[in-house]
C-alpha positions in Angstrom: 47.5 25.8 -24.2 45.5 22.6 -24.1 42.3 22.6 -22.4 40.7 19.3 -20.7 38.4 18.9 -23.4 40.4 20.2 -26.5 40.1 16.9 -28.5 37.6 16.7 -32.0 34.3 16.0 -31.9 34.3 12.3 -33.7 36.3 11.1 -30.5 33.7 12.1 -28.5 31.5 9.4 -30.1 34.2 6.7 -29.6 33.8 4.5 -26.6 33.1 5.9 -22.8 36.4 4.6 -21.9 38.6 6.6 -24.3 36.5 9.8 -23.6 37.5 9.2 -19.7 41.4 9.4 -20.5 40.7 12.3 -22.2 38.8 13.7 -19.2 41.1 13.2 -16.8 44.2 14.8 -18.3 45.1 17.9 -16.3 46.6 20.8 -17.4 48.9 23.4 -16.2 47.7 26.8 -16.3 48.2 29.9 -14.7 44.9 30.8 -13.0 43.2 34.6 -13.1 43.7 36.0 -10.0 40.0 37.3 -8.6 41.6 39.2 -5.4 39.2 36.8 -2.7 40.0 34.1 -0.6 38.2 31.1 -2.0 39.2 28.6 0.5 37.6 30.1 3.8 34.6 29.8 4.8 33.0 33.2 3.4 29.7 34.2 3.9 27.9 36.4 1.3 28.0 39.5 3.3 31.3 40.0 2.4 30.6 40.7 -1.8 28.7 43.4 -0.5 30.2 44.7 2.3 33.8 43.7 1.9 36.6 45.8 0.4 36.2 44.0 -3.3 36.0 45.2 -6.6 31.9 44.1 -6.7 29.9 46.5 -9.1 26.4 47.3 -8.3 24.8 44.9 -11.2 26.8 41.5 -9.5 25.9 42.9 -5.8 21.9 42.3 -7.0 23.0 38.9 -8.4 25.0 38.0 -5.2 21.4 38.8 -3.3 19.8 35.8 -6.2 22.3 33.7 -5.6 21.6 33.6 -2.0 18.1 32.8 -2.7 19.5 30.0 -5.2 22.3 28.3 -4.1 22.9 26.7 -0.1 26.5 28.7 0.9 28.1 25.1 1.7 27.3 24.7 -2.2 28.0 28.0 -3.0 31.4 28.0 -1.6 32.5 24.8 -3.8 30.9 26.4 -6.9 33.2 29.2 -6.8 36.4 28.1 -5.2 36.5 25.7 -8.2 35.7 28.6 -11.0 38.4 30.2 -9.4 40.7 27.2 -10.0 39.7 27.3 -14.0 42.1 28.6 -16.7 39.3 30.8 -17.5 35.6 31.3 -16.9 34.8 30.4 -20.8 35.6 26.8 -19.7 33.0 25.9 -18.1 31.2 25.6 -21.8 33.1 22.4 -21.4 30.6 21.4 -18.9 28.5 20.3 -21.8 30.9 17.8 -22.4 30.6 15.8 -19.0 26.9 16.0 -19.1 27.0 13.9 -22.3 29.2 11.3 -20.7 26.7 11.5 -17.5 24.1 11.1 -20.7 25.7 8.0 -22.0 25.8 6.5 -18.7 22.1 6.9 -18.0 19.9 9.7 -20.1 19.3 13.2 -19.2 18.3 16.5 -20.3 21.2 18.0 -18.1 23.5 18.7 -21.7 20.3 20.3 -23.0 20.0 22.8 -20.1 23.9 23.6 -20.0 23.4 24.3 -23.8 20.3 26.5 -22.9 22.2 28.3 -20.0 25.4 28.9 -22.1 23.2 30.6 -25.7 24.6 34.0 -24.1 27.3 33.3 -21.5 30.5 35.7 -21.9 31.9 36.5 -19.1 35.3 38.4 -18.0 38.4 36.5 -15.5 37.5 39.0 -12.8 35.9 38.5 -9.6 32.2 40.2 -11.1 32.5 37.7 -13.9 32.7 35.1 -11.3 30.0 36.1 -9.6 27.7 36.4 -12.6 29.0 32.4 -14.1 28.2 31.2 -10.5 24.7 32.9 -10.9 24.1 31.2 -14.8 25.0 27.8 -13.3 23.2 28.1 -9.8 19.8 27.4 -10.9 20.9 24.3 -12.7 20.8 22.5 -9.4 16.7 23.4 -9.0 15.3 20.0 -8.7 18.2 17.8 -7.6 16.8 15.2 -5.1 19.5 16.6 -2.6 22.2 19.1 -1.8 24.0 20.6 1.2 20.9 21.7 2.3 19.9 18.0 3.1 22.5 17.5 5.6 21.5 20.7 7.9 20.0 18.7 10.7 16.1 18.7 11.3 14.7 16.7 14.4 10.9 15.5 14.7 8.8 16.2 17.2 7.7 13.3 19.0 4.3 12.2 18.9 3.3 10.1 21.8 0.7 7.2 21.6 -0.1 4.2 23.7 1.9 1.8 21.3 3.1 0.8 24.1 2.4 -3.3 23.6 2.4 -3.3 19.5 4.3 -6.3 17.8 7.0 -3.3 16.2 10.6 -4.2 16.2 12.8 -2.2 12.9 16.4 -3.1 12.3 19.1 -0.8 10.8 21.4 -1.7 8.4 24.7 0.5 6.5 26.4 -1.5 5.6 25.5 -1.1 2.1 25.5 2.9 1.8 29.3 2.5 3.9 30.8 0.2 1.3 29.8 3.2 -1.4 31.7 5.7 0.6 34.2 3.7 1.0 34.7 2.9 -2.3 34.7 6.6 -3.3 37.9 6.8 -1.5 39.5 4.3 -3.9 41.2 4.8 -6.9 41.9 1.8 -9.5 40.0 -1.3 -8.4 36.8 -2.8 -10.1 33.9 -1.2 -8.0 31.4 -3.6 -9.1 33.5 -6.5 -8.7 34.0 -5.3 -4.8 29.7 -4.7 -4.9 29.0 -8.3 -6.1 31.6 -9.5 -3.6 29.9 -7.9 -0.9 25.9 -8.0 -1.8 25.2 -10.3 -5.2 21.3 -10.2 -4.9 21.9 -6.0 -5.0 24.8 -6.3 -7.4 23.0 -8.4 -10.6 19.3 -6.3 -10.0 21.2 -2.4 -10.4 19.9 -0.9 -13.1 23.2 -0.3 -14.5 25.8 -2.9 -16.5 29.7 -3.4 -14.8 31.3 -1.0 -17.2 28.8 1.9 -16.5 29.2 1.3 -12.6 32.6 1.4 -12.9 32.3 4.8 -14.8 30.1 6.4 -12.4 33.0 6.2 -9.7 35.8 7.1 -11.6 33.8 10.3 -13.0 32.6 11.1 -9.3 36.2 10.9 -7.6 38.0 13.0 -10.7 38.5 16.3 -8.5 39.3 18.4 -10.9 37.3 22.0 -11.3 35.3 21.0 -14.1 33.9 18.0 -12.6 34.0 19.5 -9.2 31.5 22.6 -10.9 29.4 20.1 -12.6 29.2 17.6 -9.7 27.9 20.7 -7.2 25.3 21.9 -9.8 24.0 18.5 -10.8 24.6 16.5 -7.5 22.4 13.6 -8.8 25.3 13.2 -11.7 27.1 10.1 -12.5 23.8 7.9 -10.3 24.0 10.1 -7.6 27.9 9.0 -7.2 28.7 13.0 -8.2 26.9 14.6 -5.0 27.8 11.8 -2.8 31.2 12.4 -3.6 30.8 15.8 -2.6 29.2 15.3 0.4 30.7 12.2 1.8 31.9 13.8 5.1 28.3 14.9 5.8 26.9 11.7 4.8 29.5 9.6 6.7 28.3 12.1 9.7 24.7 11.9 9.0 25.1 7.8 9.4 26.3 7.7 12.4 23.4 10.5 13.9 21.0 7.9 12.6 23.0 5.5 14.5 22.9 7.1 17.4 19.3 7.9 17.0 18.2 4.9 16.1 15.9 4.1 19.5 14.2 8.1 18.7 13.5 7.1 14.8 12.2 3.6 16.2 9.6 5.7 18.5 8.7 8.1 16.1 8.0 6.3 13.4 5.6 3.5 15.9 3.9 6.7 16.9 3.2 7.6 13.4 2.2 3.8 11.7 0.1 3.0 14.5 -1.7 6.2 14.6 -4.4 4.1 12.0 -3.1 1.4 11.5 -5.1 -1.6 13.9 -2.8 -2.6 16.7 -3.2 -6.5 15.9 -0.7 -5.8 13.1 3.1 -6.4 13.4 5.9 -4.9 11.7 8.9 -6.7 11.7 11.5 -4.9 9.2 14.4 -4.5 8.3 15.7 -0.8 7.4 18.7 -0.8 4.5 20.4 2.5 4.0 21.8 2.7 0.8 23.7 5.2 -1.7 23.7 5.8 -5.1 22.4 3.2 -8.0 19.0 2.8 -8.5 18.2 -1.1 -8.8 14.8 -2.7 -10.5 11.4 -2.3 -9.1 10.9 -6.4 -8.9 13.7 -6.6 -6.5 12.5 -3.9 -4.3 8.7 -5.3 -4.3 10.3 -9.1 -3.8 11.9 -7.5 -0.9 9.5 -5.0 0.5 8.3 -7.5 3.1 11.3 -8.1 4.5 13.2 -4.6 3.9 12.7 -1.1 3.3 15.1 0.7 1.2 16.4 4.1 2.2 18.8 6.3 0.3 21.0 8.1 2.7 21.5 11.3 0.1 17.8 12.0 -0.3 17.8 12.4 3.4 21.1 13.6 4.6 19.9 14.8 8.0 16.5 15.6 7.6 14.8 13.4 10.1 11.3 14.5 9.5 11.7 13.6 6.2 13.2 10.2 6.8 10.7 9.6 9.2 8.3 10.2 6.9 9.3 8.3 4.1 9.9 5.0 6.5 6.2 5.7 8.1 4.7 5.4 4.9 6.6 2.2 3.4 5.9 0.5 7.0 2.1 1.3 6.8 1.4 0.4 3.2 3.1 -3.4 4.7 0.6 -2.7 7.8 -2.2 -2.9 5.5 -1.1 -5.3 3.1 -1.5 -7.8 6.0 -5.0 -6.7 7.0 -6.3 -5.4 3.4 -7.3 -7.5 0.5 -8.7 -5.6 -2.3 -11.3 -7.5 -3.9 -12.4 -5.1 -6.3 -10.2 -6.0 -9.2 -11.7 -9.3 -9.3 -15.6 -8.0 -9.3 -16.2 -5.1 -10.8 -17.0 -4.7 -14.5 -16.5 -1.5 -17.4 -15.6 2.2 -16.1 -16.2 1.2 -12.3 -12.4 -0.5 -12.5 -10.9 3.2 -13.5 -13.5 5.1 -10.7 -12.1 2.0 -8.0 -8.7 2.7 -9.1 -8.7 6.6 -8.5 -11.5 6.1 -4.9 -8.7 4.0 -3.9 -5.8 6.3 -4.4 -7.6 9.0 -2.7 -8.2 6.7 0.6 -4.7 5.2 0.3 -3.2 8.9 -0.4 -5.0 10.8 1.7 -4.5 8.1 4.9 -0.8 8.4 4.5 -0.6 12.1 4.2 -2.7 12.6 7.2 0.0 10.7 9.2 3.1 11.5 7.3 2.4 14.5 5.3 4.7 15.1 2.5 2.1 18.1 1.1 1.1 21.7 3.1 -0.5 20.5 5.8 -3.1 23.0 6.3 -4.0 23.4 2.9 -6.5 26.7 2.5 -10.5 25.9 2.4 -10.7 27.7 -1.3 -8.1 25.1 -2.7 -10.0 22.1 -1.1 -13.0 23.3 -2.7 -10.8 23.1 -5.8 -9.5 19.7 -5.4 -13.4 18.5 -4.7 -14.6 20.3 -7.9 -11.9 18.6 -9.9 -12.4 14.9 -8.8 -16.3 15.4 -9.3 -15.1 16.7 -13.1 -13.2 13.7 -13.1 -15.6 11.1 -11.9 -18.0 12.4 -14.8 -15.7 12.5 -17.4 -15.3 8.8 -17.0 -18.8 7.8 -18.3 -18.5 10.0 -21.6 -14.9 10.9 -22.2 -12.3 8.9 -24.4 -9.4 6.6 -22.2 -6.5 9.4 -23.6 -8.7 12.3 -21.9 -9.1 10.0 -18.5 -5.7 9.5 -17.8 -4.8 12.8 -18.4 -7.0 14.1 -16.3 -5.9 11.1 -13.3 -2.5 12.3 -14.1 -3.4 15.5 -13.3 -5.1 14.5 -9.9 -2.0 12.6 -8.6 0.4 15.2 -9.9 1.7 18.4 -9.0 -0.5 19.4 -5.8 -1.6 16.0 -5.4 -5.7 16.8 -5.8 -6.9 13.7 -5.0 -4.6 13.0 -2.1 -5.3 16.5 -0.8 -9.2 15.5 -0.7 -8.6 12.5 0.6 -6.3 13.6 3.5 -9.1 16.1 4.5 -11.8 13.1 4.2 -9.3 11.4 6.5 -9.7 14.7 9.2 -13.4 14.6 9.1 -13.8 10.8 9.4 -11.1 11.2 12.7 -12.7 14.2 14.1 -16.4 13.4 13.8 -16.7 9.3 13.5 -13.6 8.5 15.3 -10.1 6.6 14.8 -12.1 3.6 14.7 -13.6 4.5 11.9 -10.5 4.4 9.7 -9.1 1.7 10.6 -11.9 -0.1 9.7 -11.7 1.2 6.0 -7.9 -0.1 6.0 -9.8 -3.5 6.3 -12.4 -3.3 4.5 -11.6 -0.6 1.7 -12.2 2.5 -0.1 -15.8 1.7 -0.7 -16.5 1.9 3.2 -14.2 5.1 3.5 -16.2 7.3 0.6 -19.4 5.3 1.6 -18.9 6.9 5.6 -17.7 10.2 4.7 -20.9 10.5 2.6 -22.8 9.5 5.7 -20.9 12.6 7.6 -22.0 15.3 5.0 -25.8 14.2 5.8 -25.4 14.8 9.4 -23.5 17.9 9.1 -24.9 20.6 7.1 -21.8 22.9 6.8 -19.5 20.0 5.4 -22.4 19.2 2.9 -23.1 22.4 1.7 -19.1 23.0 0.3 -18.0 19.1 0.3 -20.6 17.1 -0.8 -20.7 14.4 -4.3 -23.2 14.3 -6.9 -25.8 12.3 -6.2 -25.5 9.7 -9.1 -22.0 9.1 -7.3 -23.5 8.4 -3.6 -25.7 6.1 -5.5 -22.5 4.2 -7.2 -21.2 3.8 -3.7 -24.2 1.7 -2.7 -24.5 0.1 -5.1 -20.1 -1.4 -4.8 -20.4 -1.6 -1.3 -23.1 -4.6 -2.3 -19.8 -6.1 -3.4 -18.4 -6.3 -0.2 -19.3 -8.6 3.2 -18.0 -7.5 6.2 -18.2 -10.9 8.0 -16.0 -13.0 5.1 -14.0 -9.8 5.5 -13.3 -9.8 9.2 -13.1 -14.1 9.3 -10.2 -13.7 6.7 -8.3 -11.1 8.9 -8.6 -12.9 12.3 -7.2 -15.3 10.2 -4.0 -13.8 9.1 -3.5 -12.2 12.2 -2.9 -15.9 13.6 0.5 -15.6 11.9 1.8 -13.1 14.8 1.3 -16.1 17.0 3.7 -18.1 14.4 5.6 -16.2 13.1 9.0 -18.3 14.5 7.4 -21.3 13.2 6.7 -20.8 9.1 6.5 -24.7 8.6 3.7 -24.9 11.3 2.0 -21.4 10.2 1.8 -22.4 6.6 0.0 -25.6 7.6 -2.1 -23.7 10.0 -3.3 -21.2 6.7 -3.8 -24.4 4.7 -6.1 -25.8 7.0 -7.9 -22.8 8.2 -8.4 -21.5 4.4 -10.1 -25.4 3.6 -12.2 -25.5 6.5 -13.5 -21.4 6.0 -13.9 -22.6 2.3 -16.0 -25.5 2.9 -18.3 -23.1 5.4 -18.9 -20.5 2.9 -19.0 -23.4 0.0 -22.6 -23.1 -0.9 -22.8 -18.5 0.7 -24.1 -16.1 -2.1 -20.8 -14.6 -2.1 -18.4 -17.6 -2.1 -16.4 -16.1 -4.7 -15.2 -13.3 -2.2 -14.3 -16.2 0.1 -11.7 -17.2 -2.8 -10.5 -14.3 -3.4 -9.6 -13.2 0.0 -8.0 -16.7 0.5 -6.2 -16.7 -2.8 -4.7 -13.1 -2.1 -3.7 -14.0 1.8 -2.1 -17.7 0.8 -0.3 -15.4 -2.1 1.3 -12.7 0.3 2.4 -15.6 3.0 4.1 -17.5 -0.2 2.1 -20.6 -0.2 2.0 -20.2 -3.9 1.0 -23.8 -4.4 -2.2 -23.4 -2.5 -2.7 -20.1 -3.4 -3.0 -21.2 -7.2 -5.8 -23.7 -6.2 -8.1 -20.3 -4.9 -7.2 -18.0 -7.8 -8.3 -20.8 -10.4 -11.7 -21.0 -8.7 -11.8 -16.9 -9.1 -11.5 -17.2 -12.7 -13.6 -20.3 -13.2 -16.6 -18.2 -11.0 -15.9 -14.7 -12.5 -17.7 -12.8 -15.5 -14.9 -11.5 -17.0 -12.5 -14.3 -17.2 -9.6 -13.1 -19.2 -9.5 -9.8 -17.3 -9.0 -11.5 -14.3 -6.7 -14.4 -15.6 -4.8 -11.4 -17.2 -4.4 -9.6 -13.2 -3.8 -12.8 -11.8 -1.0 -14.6 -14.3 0.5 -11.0 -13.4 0.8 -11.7 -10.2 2.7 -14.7 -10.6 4.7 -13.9 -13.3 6.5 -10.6 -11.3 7.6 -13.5 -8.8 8.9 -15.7 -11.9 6.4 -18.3 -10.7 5.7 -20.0 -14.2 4.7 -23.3 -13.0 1.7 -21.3 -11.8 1.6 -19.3 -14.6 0.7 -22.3 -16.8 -2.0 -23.9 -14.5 -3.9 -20.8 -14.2 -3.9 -20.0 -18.3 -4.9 -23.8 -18.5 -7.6 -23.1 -16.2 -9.1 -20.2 -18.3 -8.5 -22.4 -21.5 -11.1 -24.4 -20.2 -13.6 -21.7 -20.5 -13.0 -20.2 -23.3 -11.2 -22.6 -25.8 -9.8 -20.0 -28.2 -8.5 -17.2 -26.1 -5.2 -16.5 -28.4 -4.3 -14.3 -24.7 -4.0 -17.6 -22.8 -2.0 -19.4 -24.9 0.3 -16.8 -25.7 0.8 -16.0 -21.9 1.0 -20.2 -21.2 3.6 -20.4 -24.4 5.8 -17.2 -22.5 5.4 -19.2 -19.3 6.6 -22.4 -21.2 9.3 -21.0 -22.8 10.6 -19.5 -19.5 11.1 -22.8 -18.0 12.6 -24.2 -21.0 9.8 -26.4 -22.4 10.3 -25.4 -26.1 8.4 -28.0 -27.7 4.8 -27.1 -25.6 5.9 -23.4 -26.0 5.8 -23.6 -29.7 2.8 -25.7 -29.8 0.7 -22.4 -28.1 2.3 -19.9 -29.9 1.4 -21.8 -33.2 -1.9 -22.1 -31.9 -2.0 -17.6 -31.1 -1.1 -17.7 -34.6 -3.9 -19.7 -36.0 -6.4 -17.7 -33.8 -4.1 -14.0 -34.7 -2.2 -14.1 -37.6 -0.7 -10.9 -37.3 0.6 -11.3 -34.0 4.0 -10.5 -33.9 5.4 -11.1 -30.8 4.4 -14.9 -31.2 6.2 -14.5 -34.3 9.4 -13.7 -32.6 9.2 -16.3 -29.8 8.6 -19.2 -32.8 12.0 -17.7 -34.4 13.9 -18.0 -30.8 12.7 -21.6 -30.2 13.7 -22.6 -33.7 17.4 -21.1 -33.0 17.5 -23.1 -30.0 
């Protein structure tokens, strides 16, 4: 008897598309009969209690399984090894995880392989039971399951947001057009996904053929795919447990649809509990399914749109809610926040910024939509202190490999550093007010450690278990010198003039021109007139005036200490947006302060090249050679331009 999968091993390694054929061939067989009804609704009471043929040893595993597997899952994962020829097919599962491997890699094959070193197991109903438990635990750490789509309400918080510039907009029809498309058979998927929404379409992460795949995999209902699919939902990008739950999916759309006034309130409640009031939120909310599409796209977009992917959330609304908060506050603060610190500090003090500023940012959003325990035990806040004061020491003398493992380590796993920081967030609220808070969204993590430090001195029993080293407090003085609250606070009245334009873009982008000139010209001859570039720079750059922003950011490097670092943040800036013309005025700009920096020209040549200008393109890489000889990637770009 053929089996799905009896073909030789060198086909396997032909193309995806041959391998598919193969796949999908059905056999006929004459299945083992296990003496249970597969296709009710069973619960699990009934291995144990019913009248079956259960032995003691598969009764204990029926109890695991339990504690494994969601029924709903449970019930698809063994109707369908009750559909096989026999149980020793499933080894064939091996073989689907190394198409779901070619299509995008995973270690799925490798586990499968693992689970299988000692799998034998008899056609009867405890041999069943005991395949169902050696696949079960496969599913651990699947984004989502059945268990997603048991539905979860939120609580409502209540606030006077009463009058806040909030309006969110909800669109499917992008997560739809999946579902309905896994109810097709023979038509060119990504053809009808281009059709529909090109921007989406040419920035997935996957090519035409491999989309096309991922549908004609997840719709083959036959066991073996049905048994992978339920133990490795996120199979075939995500297409595999889609496909399985598209009925709950369908349903959980429209509860969100109905809902939609609810997750509006609750998620207001939740971005405006620190988040200054002046700030509006206009966004629009895009459920989606399945493909994961390039980061550029989604940070081009995340002004405009927040992404949401239906199966991650099923009907979990405290989740969702969650999730939106967060992506809706971090656009709060981009509006009100500039962080100047990139552009002023020197040495170490850029890693100790980086990690202060994760701890404010992380700890902020966990205190309003916490994704960690939310009372996390004294003893283990003690630990998460102890550990960023081992980290914040082992900057000065430890090697860069040792540092970012141990920052790794702090935003990993139990989140350390957003724990502390969530419970800095608590003391700040409770003993220095909202107010407080708000005030470090503006004017950064400096003022956020540099206040809760000010706590801990009025309050001995925080100090005596919560308190930093003193050669820390003293670092935090000494950045805060950085900073000037009334640049700062000028800069954000200004921005918050767009609310008041925000229907008229051509008047508001003449409004920030003007403004930015005139508050440059006042602070023109100010200690600190640098900061007054930098703030204007990074709000002309987030409104899109790219033109005028270039003009502020130029300034920044031509005042700065450390040129090429900040040329190198800034050209990176510019460059995620494809804005080359900028690109090359800025790596001029530093060229004019330090003649031979080979980083310059090669960044200028990449910008040329990009916009076609071959002959100036190979002029700087020529010139990154004369300053690096060994540099290879000029190299390669002087080969392109010559096969032009």
């Amino acid at each position: 008897m053929k089996t799905i999968f009896n073909i030789k091993t060198n086909l396997l390694k032909t193309s995806l598309t041959t391998l598919f054929v193969f796949l999908l061939l059905n056999s006929s067989f004459t299945q083992p009969y296990y003496g249970f009804n597969f296709n009710k609704e069973w619960e699990w009471v009934e291995f144990i209690y019913g009248n079956y043929d259960v032995s003691t040893t598969s009764k204990g595993l029926i109890e695991e399984l339990e504690k494994t597997i969601d029924i709903a899952d449970a019930r698809i994962l063994f109707k369908n090894l009750s559909l096989l020829e026999s149980l020793d097919q499933v080894k064939e599962l091996i073989y689907i995880a190394e198409l779901d491997s070619m299509i995008k890699p995973t270690d799925f094959k490798q586990r499968l392989e693992s689970a299988f070193t000692y799998f034998d197991a008899s056609n009867t109903l405890n041999g069943l039971i005991y395949t169902a438990y050696i696949l079960a635990p496969l599913q651990k750490g699947s984004p989502f399951n059945s268990k997603s789509y048991k539905e979860k309400k939120p609580f409502l918080n209540v606030f006077d947001t009463l009058n806040i510039a909030f309006e969110l907009k909800y669109n499917y029809s992008n997560a739809e057009l999946i579902l309905n498309l896994l109810n097709e058979k023979d038509v060119d998927y990504y053809q009808i996904i281009e059709d529909n929404f090109p921007e989406y379409a040419k920035n997935l992460k996957l090519d035409k053929e491999k989309v096309n795949l991922c549908f004609q995999y997840a719709i083959n209902n036959s066991p073996l795919y049905n048994i992978y699919k339920v133990i490795n939902p996120s199979s075939f990008s995500n297409l595999g447990g889609i496909y399985l739950y598209k009925e709950k999916i369908a349903k959980a759309i429209n509860k969100y649809k109905r809902d939609e006034e609810l997750l509006t309130f609750e998620i207001k409640n939740r971005v405006f509990q620190l988040l200054p009031y002046e700030v509006s939120i206009n966004s629009k909310i895009n459920f989606s399914l399945g493909f994961e599409v390039y980061d550029n796209y989604l940070s081009n977009q995340i002004n405009k749109e927040t992404y949401v992917n239906v199966e991650t959330f099923g009907e979990n609304y405290f989740n969702l809610i969650k999730y939106v908060t967060r992506q809706l506050f971090l656009k709060g603060r981009n509006q009100i926040y500039t962080n100047i610190l990139p552009y002023t500090i020197r040495g170490s003090d850029s890693t100790l910024v980086y990690i202060l500023n994760e701890v404010q940012s992380g700890g902020i959003l966990n205190y309003i939509a916490p994704i960690s325990e939310e009372n996390r035990p004294l003893s283990l806040l003690e630990k998460d202190f102890q550990y960023f004061k081992k980290v914040i020491k082992e900057i000065k003398y430890s090697k860069k490999e040792v540092i970012d493992s141990l920052i790794r380590e702090g935003l990993s796993g139990f989140a350390m550093f957003y724990t502390m920081g969530t419970e800095m967030t608590f003391t700040l609220d409770r003993l220095m007010g909202r107010q407080n808070i708000k005030n470090s969204l503006v004017l950064g993590p400096i003022h956020f450690f540099d206040n809760y430090i000010k706590v801990y001195y009025e309050n001995e029993k925080i100090r005596s278990v919560f308190r930093f080293p003193t050669d820390f407090e003293e670092k935090i003085k000494s950045l805060k010198l950085v900073y000037d609250e009334e640049i700062a606070y000028e800069i954000l009245r200004l921005s918050l003039k767009q609310k008041e334009n925000e229907n008229d873009p051509e008047k508001w982008r003449q409004i920030l021109v003007n403004e930015s000139e005139k508050i440059a010209y006042k602070y023109r001859n100010h200690y600190k007139s640098n900061l007054v570039n930098i703030y204007l720079a990074d709000l002309l750059f987030k409104e899109g005036i790219y033109d005028e922003s270039v003009k502020y950011f130029s300034k920044v490097i031509a005042d700065s200490e450390e040129k090429v670092k900040v040329y190198i943040k800034i050209y990176a800036l510019f460059e995620e947006k494809s804005l080359f013309e900028e690109c090359k005025i800025i790596s001029t700009e530093v060229l004019k302060y330090i003649p031979n920096c080979s980083s310059a020209y090669f960044l200028r040549g990449v910008a040329y090249y990009k916009t076609s200008c071959f002959s100036e393109a190979k002029d700087d890489f020529q010139k990154v050679l004369e300053l690096d000889p060994y540099n290879e990637e000029a190299s390669k770009y002087l080969i392109e331009i010559d096969n032009q």
